[in-house]
C-alpha positions, 0 to 999 in steps of 0.5 A: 717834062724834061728828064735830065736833072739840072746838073746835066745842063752847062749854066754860063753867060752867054758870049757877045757872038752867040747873038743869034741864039740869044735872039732865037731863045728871046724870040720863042720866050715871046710866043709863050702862052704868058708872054704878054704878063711876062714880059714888055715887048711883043713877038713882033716888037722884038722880030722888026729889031735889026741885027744890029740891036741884038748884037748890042744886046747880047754884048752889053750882058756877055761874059766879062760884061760888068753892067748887066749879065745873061746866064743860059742853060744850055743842054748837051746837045748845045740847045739853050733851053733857059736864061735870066739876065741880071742888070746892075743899078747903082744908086743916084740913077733911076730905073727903067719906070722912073723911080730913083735907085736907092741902093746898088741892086741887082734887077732880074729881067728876061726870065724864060725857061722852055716848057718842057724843061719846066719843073726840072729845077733848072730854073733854081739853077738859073735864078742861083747863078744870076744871084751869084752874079749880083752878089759879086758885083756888089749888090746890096739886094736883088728885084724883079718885077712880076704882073700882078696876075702872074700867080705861077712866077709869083710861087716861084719867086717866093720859092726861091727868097724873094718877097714882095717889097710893096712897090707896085709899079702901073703899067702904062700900056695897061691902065688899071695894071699893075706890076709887084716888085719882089726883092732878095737881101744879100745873105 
């Protein structure tokens, strides 16, 4: 476990030219041991994408960006040891798993902090930050979607406000599987 306390962290969003290290982080979140509860894609999903994706990618939720934003704590020495994005949904569209967006939200997605940082209350520090984000874009409340047998996050994010929602959302490449949506109200 790391020994530097959160406040030693720089927590920003990320600019569109740090693609790479984005691309870096992403691809060490993927080789994580829950990697495939946490997230959708796979280590060597995401290593075939061209350049060109994660140039996109990292320019869609930059600094500046209003759609969608990527906080990073970076630790003195300049190594990123943690991010969250945050995607805003507006009402009348439909999200990622088919289902109408009722209200302008925020939708947290691509958690990963390092194991040896875990534990630090970096992660809190991340999660507040992308929350501050959401809320000055509008957003009514803020969700994320977490694996049925992701007990550790589920802790977390009942941790840190939110609750589930009841929505369940299946997993098609996983019949039988499903994913829980937990939400936070704006204060």
């Amino acid at each position: 476990m790391s020994t530097m306390s959160p406040g030693a962290y720089v927590i920003r969003s990320i600019r569109a030219d740090e693609w790479p290290a984005a691309k870096e982080l992403r691809l060490d979140a993927l080789r994580d041991p829950v990697a495939p509860l946490a997230f959708l894609e796979t280590y060597e999903e995401a290593l075939a994408r061209p350049d060109s994706f994660w140039q996109e990618r990292a320019a869609r939720a930059c600094e500046g960006a209003d759609e969608a934003q990527t906080i990073i704590a970076e630790r003195p020495d300049g190594v990123w040891v943690g991010t969250v994005t945050v995607l805003v949904e507006e009402p009348g569209t439909t999200d990622w798993a088919g289902f109408a967006v009722e209200r302008k939200q925020g939708h947290v997605v691509g958690v990963f902090v390092r194991p040896e940082e875990r534990g630090s209350g970096l992660t809190e520090v991340l999660f507040d930050a992308g929350l501050e984000w959401a809320w000055s874009r509008g957003a009514e409340r803020v969700r994320l979607i977490v694996h049925e047998e992701n007990e550790r996050a589920q802790r977390f994010y009942r941790k840190v406000g939110f609750e589930p929602s009841g929505v369940t959302v299946p997993l098609a490449a996983a019949p039988g599987q499903v994913e829980l949506e937990f939400v936070i109200e704006r204060p």
